[in-house]
Structures are given as structure tokens and as C-alpha cells.
HTML snippet that shows the backbone in 3Dmol.js (N, CA, C, O; Angstrom):
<script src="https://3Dmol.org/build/3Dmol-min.js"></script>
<div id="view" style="width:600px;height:400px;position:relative"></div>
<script>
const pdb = `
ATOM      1  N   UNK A   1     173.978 158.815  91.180  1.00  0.00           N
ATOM      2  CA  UNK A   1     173.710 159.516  92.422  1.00  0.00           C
ATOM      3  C   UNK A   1     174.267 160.934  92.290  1.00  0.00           C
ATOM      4  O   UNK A   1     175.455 161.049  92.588  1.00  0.00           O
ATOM      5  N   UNK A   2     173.635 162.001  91.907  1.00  0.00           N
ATOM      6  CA  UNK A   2     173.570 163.257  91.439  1.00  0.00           C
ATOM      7  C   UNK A   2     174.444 164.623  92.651  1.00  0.00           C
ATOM      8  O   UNK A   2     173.725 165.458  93.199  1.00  0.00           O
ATOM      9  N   UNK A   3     175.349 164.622  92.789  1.00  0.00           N
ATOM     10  CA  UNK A   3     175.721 165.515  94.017  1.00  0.00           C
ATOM     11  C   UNK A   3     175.182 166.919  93.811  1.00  0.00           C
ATOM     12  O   UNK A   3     175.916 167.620  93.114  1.00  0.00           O
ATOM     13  N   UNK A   4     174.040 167.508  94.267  1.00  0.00           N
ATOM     14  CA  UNK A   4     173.814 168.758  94.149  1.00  0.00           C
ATOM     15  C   UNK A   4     174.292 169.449  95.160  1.00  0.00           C
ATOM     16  O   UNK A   4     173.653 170.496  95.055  1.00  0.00           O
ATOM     17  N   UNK A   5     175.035 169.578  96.136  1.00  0.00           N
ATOM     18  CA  UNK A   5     175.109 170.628  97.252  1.00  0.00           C
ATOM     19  C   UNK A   5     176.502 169.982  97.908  1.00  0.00           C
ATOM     20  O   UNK A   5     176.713 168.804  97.619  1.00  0.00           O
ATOM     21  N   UNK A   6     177.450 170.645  98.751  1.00  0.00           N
ATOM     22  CA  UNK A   6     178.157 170.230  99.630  1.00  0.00           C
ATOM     23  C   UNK A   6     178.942 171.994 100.214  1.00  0.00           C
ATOM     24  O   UNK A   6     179.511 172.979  99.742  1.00  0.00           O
ATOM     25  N   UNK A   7     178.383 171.361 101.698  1.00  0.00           N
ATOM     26  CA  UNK A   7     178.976 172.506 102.326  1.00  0.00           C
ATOM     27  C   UNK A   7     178.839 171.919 103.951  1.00  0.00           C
ATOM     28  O   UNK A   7     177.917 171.182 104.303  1.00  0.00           O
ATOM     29  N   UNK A   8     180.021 172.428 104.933  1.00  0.00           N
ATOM     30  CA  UNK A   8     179.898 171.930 106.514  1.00  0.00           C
ATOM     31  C   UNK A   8     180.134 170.610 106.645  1.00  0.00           C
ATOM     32  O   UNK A   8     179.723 169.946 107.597  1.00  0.00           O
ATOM     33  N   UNK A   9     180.900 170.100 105.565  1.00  0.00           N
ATOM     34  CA  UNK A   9     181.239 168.747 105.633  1.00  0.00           C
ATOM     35  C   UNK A   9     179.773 168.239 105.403  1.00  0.00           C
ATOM     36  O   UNK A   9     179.713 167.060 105.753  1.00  0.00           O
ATOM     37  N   UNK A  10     178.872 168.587 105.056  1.00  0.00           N
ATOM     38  CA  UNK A  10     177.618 167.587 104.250  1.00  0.00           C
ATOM     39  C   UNK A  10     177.513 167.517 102.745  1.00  0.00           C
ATOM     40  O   UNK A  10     177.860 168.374 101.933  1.00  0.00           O
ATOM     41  N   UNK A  11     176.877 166.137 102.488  1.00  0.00           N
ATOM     42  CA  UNK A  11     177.034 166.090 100.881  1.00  0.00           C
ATOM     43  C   UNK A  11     175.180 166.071 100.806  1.00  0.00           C
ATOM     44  O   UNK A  11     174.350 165.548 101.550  1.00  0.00           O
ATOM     45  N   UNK A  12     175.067 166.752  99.774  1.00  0.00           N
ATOM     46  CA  UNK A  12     173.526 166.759  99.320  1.00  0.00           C
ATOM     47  C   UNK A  12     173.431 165.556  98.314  1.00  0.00           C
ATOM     48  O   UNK A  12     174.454 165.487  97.632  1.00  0.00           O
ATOM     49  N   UNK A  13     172.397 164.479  97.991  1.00  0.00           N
ATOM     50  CA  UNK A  13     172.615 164.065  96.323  1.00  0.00           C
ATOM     51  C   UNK A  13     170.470 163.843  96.416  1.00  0.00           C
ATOM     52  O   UNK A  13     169.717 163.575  97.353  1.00  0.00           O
ATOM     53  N   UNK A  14     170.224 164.142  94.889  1.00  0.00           N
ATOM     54  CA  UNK A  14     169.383 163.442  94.785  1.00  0.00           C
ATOM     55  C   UNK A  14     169.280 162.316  93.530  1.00  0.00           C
ATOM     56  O   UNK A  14     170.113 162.184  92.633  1.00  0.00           O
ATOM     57  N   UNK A  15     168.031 161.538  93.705  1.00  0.00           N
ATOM     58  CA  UNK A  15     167.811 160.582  93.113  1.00  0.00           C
ATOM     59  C   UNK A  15     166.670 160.929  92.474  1.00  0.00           C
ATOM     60  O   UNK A  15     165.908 161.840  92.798  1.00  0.00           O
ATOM     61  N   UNK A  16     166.505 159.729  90.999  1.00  0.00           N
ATOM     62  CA  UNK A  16     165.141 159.548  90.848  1.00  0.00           C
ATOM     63  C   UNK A  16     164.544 158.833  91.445  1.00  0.00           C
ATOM     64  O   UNK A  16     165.055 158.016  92.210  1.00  0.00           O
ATOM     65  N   UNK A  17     163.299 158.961  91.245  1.00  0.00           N
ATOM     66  CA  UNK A  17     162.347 158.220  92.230  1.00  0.00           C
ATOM     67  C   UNK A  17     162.057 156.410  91.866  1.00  0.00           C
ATOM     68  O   UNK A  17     161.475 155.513  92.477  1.00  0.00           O
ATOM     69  N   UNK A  18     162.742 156.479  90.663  1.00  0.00           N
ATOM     70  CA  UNK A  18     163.476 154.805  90.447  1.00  0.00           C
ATOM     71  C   UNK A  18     164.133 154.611  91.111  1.00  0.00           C
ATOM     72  O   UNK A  18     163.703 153.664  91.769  1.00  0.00           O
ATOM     73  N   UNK A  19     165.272 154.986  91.540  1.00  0.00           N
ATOM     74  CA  UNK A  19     166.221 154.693  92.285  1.00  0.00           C
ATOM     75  C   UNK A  19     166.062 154.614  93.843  1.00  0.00           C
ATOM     76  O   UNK A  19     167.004 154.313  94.576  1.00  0.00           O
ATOM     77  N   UNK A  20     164.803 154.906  94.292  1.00  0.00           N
ATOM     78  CA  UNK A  20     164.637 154.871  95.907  1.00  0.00           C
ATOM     79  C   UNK A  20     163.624 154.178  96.128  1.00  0.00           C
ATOM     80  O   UNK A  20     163.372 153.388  95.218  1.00  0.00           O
ATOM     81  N   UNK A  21     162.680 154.158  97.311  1.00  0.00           N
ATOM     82  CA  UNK A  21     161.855 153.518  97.501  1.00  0.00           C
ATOM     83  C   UNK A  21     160.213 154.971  98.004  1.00  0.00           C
ATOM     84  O   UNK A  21     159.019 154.915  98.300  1.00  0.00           O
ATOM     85  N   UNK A  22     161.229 155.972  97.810  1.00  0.00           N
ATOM     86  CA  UNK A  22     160.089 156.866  98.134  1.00  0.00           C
ATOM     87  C   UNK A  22     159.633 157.527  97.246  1.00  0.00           C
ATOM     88  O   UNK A  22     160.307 157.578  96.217  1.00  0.00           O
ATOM     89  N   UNK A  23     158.620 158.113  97.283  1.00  0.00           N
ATOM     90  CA  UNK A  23     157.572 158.548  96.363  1.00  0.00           C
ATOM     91  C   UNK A  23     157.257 159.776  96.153  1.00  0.00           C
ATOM     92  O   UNK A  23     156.664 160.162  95.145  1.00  0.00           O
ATOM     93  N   UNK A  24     157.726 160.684  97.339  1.00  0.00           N
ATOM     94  CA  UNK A  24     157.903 162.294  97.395  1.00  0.00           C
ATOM     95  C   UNK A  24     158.918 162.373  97.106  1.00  0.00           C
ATOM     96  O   UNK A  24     159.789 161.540  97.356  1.00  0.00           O
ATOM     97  N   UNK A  25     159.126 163.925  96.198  1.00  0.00           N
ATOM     98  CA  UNK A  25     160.066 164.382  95.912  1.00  0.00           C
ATOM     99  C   UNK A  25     160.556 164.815  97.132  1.00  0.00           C
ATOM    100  O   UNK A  25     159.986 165.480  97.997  1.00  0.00           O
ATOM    101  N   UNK A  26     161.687 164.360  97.104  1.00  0.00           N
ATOM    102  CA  UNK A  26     163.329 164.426  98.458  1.00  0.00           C
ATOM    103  C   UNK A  26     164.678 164.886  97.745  1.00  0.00           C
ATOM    104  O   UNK A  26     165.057 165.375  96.682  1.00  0.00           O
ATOM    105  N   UNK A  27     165.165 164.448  98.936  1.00  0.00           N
ATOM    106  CA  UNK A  27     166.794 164.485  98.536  1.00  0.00           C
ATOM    107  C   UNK A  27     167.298 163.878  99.593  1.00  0.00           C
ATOM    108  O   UNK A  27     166.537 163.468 100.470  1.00  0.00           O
ATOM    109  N   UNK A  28     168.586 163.729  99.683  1.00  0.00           N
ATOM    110  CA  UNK A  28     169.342 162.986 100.792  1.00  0.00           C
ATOM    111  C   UNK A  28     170.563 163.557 101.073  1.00  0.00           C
ATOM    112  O   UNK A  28     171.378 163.701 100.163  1.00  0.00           O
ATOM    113  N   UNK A  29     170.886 164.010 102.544  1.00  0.00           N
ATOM    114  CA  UNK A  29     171.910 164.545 102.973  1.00  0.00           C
ATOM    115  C   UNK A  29     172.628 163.708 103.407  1.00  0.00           C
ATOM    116  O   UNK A  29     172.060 162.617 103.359  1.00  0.00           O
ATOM    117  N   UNK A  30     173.575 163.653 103.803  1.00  0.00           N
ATOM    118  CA  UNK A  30     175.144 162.825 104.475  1.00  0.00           C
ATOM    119  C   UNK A  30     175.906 163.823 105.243  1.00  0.00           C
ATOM    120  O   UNK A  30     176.103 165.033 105.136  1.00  0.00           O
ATOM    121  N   UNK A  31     176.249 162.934 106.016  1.00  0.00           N
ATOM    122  CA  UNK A  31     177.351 163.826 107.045  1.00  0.00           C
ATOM    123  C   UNK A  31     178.172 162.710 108.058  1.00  0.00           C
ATOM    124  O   UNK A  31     177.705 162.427 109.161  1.00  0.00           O
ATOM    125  N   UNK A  32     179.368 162.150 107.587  1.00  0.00           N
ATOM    126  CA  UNK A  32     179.823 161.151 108.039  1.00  0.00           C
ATOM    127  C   UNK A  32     179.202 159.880 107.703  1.00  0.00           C
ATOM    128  O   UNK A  32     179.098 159.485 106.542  1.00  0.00           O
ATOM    129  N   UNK A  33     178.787 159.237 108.728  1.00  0.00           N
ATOM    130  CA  UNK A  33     178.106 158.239 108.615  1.00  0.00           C
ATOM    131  C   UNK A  33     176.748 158.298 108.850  1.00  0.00           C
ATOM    132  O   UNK A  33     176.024 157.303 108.890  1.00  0.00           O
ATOM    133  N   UNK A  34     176.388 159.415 109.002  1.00  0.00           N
ATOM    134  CA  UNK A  34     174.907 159.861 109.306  1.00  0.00           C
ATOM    135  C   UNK A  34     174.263 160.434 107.557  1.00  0.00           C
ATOM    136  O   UNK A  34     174.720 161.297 106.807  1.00  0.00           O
ATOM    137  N   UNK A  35     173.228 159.646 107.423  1.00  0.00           N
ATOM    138  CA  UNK A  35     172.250 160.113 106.545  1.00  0.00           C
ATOM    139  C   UNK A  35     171.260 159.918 107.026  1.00  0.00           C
ATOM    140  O   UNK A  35     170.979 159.030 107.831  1.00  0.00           O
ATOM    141  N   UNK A  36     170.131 161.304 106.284  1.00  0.00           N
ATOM    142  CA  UNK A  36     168.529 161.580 106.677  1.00  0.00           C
ATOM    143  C   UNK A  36     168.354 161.424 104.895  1.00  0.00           C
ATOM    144  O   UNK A  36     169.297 161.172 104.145  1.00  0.00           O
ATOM    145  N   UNK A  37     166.964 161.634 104.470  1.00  0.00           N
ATOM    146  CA  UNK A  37     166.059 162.105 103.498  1.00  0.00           C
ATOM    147  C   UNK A  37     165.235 162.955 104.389  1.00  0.00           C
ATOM    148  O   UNK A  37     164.719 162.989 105.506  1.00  0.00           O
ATOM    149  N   UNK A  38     165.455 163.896 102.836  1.00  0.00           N
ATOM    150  CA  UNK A  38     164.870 165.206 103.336  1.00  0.00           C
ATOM    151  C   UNK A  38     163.283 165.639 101.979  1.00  0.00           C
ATOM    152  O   UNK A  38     163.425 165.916 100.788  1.00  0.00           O
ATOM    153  N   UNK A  39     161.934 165.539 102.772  1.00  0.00           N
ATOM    154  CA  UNK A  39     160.829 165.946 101.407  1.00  0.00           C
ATOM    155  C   UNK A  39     161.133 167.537 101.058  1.00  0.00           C
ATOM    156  O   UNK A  39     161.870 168.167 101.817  1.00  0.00           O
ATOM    157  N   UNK A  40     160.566 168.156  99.927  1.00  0.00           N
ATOM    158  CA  UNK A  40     161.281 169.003  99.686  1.00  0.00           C
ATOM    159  C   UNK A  40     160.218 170.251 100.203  1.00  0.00           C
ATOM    160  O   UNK A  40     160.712 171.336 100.509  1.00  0.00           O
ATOM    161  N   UNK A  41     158.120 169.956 100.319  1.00  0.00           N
ATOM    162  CA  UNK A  41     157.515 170.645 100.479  1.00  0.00           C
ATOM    163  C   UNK A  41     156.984 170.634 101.672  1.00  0.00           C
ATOM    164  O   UNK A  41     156.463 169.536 101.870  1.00  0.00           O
ATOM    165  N   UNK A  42     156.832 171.596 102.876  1.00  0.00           N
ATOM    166  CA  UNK A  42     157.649 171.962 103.124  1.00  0.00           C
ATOM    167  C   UNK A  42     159.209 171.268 103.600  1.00  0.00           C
ATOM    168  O   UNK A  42     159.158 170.052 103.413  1.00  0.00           O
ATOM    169  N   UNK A  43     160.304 171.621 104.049  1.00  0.00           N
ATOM    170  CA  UNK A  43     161.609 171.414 103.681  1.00  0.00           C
ATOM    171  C   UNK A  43     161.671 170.355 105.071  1.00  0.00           C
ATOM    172  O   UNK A  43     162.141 171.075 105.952  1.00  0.00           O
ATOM    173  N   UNK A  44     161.447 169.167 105.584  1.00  0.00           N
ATOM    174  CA  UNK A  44     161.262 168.631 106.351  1.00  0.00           C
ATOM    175  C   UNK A  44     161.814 167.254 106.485  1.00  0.00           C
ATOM    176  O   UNK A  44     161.758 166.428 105.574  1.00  0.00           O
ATOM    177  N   UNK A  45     162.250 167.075 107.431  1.00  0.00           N
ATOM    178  CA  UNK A  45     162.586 165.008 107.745  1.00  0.00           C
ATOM    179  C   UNK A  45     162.108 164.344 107.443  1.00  0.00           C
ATOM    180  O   UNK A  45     160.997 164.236 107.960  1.00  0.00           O
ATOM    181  N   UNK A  46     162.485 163.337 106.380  1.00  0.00           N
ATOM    182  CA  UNK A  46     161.476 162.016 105.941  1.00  0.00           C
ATOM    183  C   UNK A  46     161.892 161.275 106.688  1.00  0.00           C
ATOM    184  O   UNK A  46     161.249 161.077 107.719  1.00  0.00           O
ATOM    185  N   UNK A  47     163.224 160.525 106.440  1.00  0.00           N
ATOM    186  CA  UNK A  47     163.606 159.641 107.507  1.00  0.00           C
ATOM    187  C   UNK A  47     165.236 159.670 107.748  1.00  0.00           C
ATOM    188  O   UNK A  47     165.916 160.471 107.107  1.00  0.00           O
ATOM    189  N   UNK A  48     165.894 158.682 108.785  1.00  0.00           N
ATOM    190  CA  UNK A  48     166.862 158.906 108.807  1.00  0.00           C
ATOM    191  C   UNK A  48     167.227 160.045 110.095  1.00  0.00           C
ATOM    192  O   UNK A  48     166.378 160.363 110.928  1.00  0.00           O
ATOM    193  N   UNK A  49     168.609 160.575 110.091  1.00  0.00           N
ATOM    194  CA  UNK A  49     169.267 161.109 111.329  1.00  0.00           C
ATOM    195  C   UNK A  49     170.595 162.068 111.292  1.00  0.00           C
ATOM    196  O   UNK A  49     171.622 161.465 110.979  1.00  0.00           O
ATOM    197  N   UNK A  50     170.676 162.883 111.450  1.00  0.00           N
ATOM    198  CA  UNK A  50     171.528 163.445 111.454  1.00  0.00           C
ATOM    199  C   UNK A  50     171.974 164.155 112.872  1.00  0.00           C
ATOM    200  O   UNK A  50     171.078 164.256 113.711  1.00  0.00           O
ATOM    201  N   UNK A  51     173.406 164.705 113.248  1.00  0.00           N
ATOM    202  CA  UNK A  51     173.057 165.395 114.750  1.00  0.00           C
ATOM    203  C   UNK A  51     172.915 166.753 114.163  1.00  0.00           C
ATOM    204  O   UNK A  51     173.179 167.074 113.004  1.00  0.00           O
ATOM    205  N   UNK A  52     172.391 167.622 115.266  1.00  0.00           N
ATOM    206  CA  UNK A  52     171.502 168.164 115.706  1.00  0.00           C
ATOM    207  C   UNK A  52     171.794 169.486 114.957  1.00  0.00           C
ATOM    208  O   UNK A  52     170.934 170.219 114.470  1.00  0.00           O
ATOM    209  N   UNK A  53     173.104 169.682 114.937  1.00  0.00           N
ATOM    210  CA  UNK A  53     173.541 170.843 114.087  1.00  0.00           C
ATOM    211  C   UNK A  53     173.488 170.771 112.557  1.00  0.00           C
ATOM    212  O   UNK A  53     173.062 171.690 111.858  1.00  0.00           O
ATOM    213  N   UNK A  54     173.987 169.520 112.061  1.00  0.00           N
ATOM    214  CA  UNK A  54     173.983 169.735 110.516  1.00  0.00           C
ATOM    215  C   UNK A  54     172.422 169.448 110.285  1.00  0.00           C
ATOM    216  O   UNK A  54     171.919 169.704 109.191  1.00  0.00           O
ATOM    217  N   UNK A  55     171.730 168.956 111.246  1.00  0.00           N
ATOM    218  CA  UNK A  55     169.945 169.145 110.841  1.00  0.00           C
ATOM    219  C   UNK A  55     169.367 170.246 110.712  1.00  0.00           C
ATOM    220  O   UNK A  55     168.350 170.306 110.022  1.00  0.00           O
ATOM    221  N   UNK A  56     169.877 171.362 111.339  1.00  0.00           N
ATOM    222  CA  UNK A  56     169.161 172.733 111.148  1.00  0.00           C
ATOM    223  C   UNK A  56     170.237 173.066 109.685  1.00  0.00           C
ATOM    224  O   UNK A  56     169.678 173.287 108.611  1.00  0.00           O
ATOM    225  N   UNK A  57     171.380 173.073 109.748  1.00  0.00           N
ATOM    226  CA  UNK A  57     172.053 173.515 108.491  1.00  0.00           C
ATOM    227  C   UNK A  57     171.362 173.058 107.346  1.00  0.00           C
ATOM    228  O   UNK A  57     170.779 173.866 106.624  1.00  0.00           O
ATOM    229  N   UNK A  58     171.369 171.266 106.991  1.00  0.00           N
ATOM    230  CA  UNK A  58     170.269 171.276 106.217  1.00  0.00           C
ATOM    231  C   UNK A  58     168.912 172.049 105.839  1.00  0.00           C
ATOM    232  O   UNK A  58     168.713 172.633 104.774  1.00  0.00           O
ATOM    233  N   UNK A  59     168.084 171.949 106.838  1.00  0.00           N
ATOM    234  CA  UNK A  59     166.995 172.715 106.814  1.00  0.00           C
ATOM    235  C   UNK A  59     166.989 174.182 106.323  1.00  0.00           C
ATOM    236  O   UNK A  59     166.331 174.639 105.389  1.00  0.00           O
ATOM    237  N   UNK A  60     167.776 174.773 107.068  1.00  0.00           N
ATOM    238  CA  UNK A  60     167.770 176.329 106.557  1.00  0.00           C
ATOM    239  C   UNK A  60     168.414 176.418 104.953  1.00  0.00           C
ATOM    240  O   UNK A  60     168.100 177.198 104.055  1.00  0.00           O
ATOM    241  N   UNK A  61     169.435 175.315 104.954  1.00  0.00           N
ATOM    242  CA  UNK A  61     169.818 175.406 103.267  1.00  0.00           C
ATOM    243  C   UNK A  61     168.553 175.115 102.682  1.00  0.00           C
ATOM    244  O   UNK A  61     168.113 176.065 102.034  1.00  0.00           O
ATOM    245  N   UNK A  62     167.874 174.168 102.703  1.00  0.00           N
ATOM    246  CA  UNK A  62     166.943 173.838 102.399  1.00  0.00           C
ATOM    247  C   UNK A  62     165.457 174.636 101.998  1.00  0.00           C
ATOM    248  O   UNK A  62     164.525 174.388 101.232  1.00  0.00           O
ATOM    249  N   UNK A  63     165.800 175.758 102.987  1.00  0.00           N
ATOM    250  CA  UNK A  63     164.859 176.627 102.842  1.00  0.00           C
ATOM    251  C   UNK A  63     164.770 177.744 101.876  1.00  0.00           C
ATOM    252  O   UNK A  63     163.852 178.272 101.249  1.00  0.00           O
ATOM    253  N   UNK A  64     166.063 177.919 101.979  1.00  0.00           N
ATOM    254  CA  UNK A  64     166.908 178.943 101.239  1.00  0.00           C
ATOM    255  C   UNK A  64     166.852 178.867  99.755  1.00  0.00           C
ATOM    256  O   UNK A  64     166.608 179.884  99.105  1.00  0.00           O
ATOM    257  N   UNK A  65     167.116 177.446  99.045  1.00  0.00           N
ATOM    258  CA  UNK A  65     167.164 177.112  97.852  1.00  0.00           C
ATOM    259  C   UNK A  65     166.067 176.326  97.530  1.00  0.00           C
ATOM    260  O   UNK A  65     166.208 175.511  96.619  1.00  0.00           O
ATOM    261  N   UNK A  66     164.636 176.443  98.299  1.00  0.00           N
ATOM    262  CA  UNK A  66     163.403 175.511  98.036  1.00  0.00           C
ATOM    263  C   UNK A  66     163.400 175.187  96.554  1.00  0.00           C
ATOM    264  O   UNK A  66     163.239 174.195  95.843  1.00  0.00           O
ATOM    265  N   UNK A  67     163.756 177.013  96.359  1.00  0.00           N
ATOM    266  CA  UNK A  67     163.112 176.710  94.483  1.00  0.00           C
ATOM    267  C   UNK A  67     163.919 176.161  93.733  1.00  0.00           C
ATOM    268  O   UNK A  67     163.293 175.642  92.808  1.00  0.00           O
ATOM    269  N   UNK A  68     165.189 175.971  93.628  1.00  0.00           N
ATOM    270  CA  UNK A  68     166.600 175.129  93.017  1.00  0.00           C
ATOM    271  C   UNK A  68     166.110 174.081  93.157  1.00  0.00           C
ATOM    272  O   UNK A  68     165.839 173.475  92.120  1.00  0.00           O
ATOM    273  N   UNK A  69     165.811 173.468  94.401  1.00  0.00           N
ATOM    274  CA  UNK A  69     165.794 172.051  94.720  1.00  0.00           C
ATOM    275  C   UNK A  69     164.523 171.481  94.015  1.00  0.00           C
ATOM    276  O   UNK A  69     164.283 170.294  93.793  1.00  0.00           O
ATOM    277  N   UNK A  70     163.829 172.465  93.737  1.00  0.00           N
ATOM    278  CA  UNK A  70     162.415 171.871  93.266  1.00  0.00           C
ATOM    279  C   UNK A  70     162.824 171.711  92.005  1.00  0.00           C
ATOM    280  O   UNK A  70     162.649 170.650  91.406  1.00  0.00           O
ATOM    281  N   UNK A  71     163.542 172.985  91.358  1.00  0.00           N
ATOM    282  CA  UNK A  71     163.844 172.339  89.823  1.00  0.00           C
ATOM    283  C   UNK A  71     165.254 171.573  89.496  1.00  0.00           C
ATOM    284  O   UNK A  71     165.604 171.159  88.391  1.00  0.00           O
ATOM    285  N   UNK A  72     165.788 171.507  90.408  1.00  0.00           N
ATOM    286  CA  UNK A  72     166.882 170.050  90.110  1.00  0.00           C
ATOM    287  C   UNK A  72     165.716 168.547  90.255  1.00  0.00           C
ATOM    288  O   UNK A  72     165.862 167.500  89.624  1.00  0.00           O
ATOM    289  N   UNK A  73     164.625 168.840  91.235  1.00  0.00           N
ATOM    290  CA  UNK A  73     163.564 167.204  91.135  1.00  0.00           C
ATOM    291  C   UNK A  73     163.376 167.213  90.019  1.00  0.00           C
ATOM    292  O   UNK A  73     163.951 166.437  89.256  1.00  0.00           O
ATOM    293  N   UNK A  74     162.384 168.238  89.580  1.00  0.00           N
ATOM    294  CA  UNK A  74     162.077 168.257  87.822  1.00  0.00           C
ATOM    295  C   UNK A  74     163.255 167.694  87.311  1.00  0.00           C
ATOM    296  O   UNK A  74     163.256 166.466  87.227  1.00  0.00           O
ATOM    297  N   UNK A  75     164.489 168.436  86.866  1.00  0.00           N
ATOM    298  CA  UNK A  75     165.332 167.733  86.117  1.00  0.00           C
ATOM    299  C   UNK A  75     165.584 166.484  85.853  1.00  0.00           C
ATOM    300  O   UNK A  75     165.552 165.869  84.787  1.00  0.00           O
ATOM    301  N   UNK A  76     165.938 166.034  87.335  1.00  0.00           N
ATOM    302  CA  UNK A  76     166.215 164.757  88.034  1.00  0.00           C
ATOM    303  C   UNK A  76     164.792 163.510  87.077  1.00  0.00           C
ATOM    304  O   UNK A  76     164.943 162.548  86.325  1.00  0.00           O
ATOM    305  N   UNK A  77     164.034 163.929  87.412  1.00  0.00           N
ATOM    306  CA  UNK A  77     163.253 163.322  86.831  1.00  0.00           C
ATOM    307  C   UNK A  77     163.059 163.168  85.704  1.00  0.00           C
ATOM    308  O   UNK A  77     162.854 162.022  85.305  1.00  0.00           O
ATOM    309  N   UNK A  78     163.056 163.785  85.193  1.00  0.00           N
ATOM    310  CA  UNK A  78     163.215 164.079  83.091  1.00  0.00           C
ATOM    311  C   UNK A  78     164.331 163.662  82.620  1.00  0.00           C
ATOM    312  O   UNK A  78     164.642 163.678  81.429  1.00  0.00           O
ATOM    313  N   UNK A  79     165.204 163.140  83.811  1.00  0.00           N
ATOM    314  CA  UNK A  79     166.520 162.360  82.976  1.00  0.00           C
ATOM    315  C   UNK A  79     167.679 163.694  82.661  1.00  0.00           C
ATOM    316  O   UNK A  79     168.676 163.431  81.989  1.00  0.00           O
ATOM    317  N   UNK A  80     167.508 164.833  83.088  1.00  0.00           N
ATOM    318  CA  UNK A  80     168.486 165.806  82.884  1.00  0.00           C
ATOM    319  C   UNK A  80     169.315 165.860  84.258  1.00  0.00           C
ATOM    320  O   UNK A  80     168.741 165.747  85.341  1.00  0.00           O
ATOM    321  N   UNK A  81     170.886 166.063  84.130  1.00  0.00           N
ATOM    322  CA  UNK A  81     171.634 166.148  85.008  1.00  0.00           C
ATOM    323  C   UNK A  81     171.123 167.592  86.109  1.00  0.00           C
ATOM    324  O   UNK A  81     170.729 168.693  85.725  1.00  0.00           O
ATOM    325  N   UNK A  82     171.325 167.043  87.724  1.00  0.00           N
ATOM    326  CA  UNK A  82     170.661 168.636  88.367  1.00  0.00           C
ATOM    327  C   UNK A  82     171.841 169.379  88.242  1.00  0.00           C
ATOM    328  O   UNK A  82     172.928 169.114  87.728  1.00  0.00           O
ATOM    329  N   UNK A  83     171.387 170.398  88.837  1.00  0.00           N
ATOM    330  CA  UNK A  83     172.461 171.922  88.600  1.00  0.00           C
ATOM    331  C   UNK A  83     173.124 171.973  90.193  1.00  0.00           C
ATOM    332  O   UNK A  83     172.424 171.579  91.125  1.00  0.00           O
ATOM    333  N   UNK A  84     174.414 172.444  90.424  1.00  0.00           N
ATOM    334  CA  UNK A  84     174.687 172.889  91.580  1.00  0.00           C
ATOM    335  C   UNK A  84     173.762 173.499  92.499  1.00  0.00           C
ATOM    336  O   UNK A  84     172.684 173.963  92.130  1.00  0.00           O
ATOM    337  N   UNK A  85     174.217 173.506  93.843  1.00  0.00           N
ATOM    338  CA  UNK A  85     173.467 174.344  94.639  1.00  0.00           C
ATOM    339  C   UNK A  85     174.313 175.418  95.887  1.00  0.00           C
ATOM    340  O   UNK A  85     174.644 174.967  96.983  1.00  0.00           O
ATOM    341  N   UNK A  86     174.459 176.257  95.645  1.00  0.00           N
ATOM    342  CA  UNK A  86     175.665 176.520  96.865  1.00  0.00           C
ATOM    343  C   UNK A  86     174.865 176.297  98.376  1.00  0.00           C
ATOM    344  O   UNK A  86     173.716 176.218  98.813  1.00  0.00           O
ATOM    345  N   UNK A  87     176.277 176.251  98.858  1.00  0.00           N
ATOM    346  CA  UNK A  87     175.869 176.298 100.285  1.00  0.00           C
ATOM    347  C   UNK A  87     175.521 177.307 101.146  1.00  0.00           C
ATOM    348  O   UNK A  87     175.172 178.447 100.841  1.00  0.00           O
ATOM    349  N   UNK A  88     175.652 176.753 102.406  1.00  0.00           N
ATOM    350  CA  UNK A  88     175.212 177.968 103.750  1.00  0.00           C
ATOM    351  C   UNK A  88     176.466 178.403 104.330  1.00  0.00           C
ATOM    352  O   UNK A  88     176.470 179.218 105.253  1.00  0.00           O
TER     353      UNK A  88
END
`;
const viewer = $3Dmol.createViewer("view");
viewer.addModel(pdb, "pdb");
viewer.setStyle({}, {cartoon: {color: "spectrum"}});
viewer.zoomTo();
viewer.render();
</script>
């Protein structure tokens, strides 16, 4: 379980798509006991919950680093470790 991101008390990680049950490239945020999946095109809610504030934080990180996140999936997928991501 790959930690790419942590900032605002949220942890970013992604997975391969072995490891989940979904089929779009995502990622998954945390924040306490609250986790969402997040698809990566556009940067949007798959499923899951977060409150209301670290949901836009996500998102705008999200927006911010579209293109990181797209090539940590690539990685992720090819079996290469992803790269950091800073935060917001």
C-alpha cells in the first residue's frame, strides 16, 4: 500500500488495480477514520466519504498534481514504486 501524499492530517496511498476491486485508475485518501477513493480523470469521488473540508483539500491537491498522479498509476502498475507527491 504505496503512500504517495500526506498533508492536513490526510494520507494519500495508491494501489494496483490487483489489489482493489476497481477498475479506474484512483487512489485513496484517509483522514481519521474516514476514507473516500478518488478516479483520477477528471479528479472526482468514486466512493466513500470524507468531511467536507479535507474533500475539497483532496480535490484541489488532486487537481494540482493530476499529472504526478497519473504517472505514479503508470508506475504503480508496471510494478515500479510511486514517487512522492507534496502537499497543499
Amino acid at each position: 500500500m504505496p503512500l504517495i501524499a500526506q498533508f492536513r492530517g490526510i494520507s494519500v496511498y495508491m494501489y494496483t488495480e490487483r489489489d482493489t476491486p476497481h477498475h479506474l485508475p484512483h487512489f485513496h485518501a484517509y483522514y481519521g477514520e474516514h476514507l473516500a477513493s478518488f478516479v483520477l480523470t477528471p479528479p472526482g469521488l468514486l466512493e466513500g466519504a470524507l468531511p467536507r473540508a479535507q474533500l475539497r483539500f483532496v480535490l484541489a491537491w488532486a487537481e494540482l498534481h493530476e499529472v504526478e498522479i497519473k504517472e505514479n498509476w503508470r508506475r504503480v502498475q508496471a510494478g515500479l514504486p510511486p514517487q512522492r507527491i507534496p502537499g497543499i
